[in-house]
C-alpha positions, -999 to +999 in steps of 0.1 A: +000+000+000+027+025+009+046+019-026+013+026-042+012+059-030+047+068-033+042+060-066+011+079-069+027+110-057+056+103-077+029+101-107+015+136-096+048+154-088+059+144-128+029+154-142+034+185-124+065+191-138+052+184-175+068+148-177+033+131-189+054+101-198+070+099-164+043+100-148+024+073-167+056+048-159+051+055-121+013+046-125+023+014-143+048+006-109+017+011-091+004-030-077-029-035-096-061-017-085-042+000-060-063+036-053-078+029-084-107+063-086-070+083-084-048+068-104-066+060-134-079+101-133-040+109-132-033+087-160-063+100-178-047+139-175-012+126-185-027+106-216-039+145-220-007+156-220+004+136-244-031+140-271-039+100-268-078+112-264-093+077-265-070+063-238-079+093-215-111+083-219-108+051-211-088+060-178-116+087-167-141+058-175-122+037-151-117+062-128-159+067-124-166+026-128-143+025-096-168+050-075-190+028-083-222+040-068-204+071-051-201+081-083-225+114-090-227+134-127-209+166-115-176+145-099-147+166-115-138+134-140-174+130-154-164+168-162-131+157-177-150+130-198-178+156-210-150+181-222-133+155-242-164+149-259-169+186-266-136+195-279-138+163-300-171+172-317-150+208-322-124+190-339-143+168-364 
């Protein structure tokens, strides 16, 4: 549990510092479903970073299937999911 969020903050602290890709390899050191609602909403802003659009959206997906029925319609990623699909209706 501790590594998991060393490496979560390690995650954040790269993102931070504009290093998507660093930031997505100290997710991937992260044990499986370990704070999954945070981790996959960090990977889903550094797949941003990087313009992979689909696999953001896959990560904020993940990141509101893990709330499970915490999850509301106005949690900040269901806000990240809903301005990916604006700006990608902009762009086609």
């Amino acid at each position: 549990e501790l590594k998991a969020l060393v490496e979560l903050r390690i995650a954040h602290v790269q993102l931070a510092k504009g290093s998507a890709q660093e930031a997505l390899s100290a997710l991937d050191r992260m044990p499986a479903n370990s704070y999954a609602i945070e981790s996959q909403e960090l990977r889903g802003d550094a797949l941003v970073k990087l313009g992979r659009r689909d696999d953001a959206l896959k990560a904020y997906q993940a990141s509101v299937s893990a709330m499970g029925a915490h999850a509301s319609q106005d949690n900040e990623v269901q806000m990240k999911i809903d301005d990916l699909a604006t700006a990608g209706k902009q762009g086609a």
